[in-house]
C-alpha positions as CSV (number, residue, x, y, z in Angstrom):
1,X,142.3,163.4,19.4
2,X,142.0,166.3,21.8
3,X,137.8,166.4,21.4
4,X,137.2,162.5,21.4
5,X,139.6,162.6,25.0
6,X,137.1,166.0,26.1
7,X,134.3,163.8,24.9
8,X,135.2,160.1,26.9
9,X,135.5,162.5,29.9
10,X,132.5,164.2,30.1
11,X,130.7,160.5,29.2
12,X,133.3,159.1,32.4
13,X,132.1,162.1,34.7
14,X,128.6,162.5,34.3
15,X,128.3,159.2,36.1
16,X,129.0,161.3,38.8
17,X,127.9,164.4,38.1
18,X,124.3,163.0,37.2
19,X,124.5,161.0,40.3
20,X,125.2,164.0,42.8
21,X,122.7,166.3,40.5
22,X,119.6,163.7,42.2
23,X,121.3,163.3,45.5
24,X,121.2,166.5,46.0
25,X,117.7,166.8,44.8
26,X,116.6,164.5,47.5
27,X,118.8,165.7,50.2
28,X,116.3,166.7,53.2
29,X,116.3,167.1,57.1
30,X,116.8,163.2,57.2
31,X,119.2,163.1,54.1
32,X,117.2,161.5,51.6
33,X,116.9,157.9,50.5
34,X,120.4,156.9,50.5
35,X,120.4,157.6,54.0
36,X,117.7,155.0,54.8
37,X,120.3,152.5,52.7
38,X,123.9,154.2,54.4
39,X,122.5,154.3,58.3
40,X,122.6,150.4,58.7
41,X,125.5,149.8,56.6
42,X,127.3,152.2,58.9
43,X,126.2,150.6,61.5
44,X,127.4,147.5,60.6
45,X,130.9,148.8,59.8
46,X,130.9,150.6,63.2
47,X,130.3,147.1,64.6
48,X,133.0,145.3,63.0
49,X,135.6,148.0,63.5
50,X,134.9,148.0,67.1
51,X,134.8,144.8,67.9
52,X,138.3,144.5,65.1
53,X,139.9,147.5,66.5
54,X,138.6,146.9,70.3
55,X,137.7,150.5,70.8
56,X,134.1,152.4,70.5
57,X,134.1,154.1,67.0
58,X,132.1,157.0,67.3
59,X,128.5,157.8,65.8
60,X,128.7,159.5,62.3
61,X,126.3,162.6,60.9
62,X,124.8,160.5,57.9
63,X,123.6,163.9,56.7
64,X,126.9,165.6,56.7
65,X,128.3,162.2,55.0
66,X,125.8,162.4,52.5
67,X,127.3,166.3,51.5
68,X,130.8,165.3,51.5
69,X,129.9,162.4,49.0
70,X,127.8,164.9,46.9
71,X,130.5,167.6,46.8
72,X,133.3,164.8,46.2
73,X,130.6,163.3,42.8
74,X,129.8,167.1,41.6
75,X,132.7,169.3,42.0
76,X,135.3,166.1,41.0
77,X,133.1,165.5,38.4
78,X,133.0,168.8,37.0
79,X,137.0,169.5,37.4
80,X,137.5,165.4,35.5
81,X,135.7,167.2,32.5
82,X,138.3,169.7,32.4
83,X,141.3,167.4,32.3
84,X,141.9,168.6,36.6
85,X,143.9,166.0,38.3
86,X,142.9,167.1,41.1
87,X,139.1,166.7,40.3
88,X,140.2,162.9,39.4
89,X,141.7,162.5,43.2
90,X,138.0,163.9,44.3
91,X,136.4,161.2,42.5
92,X,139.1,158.4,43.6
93,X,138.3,159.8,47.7
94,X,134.5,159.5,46.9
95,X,134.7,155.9,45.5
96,X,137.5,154.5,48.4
97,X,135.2,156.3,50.9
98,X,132.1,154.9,49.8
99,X,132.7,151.3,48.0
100,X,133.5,149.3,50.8
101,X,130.7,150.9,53.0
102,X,127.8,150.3,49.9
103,X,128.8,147.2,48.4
104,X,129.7,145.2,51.7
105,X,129.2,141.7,49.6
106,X,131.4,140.7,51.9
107,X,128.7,140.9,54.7
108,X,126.4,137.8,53.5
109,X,127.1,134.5,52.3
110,X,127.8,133.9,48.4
111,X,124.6,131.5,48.4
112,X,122.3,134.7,48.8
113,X,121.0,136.9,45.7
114,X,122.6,140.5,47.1
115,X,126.0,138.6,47.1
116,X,126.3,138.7,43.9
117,X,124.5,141.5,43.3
118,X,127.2,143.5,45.5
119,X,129.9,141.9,44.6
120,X,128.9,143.2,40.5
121,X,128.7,146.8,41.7
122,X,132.1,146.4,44.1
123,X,133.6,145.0,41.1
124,X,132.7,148.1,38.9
125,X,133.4,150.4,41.4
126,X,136.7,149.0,41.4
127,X,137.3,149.4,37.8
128,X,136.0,152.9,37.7
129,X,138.9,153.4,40.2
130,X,141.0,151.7,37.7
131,X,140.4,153.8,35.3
132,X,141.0,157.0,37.1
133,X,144.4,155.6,38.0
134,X,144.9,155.3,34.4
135,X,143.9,158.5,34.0
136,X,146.1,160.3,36.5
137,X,149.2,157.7,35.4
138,X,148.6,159.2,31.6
139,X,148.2,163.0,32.5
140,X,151.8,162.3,34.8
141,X,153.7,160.6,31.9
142,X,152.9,163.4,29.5
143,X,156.1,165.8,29.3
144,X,155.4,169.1,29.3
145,X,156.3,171.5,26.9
146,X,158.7,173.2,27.9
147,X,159.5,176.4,26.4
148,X,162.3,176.8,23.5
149,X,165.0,179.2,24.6
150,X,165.2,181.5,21.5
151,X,168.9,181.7,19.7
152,X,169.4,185.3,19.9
153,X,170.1,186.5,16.1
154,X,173.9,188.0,15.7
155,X,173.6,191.5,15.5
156,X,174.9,192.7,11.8
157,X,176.2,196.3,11.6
């Protein structure tokens, strides 16, 4: 049981890991392609949570975005294949942080093709989140061995 759990979590995590291994191969001075795809869907968000919230959000460094979402994939990743809860509340950050922003299906009208086409990646995203919910409810409801108190043997003279 223990190397089939070791071997569903390295399958969950290279998702991640193999996705933050070729962001960071692309990150440059303008920070990569995913930039080019982040920058307007940022602004867009800034947009609707200033004119929501009725204060001016401030402009965001998409490069320094960019690293945060690569160190949340590669090092969360990494610390999932160990069993880390920790490394599973890394990758549960990275996907709240970045779902909504990405997979904004929410932006267009459900008679248009990238409707549904966003909506199918939100959707998985979400259930990836599901699943690392599971994952950290599991790991909780484990009891942990304690240790056995050893009887002391009588003493025969």
């Amino acid at each position: 049981m223990g190397f089939f759990s070791f071997l569903g979590r390295v399958f969950f995590a290279s998702l991640f890991i193999l996705s933050a291994w070729q962001m960071f191969n692309e990150f440059d001075a303008t920070g990569g392609p995913i930039a080019k795809e982040l920058i307007p869907k940022l602004n867009v968000l800034r947009g609707n949570l200033s004119s929501k919230l009725g204060v001016a959000i401030p402009q965001l460094d998409v490069r320094q975005l960019i690293a945060t979402i690569i160190f949340l994939k590669g090092v969360g990743g990494i610390l999932f294949v160990f069993g880390s809860t920790f490394g599973s509340f890394l990758l549960l950050s990275h996907l709240a942080l970045t779902t909504p922003i990405l997979y904004d299906f929410y932006n267009y009208s459900p008679k248009r093709p990238e409707y549904s086409l966003l909506l199918n990646d939100f959707i998985q995203n979400i259930a990836l989140f599901g699943a690392l919910l599971f994952f950290i409810g599991m790991k909780n409801s484990i009891p942990r061995r304690q240790l056995r108190k050893k009887n002391p043997k009588p003493k025969t003279n």
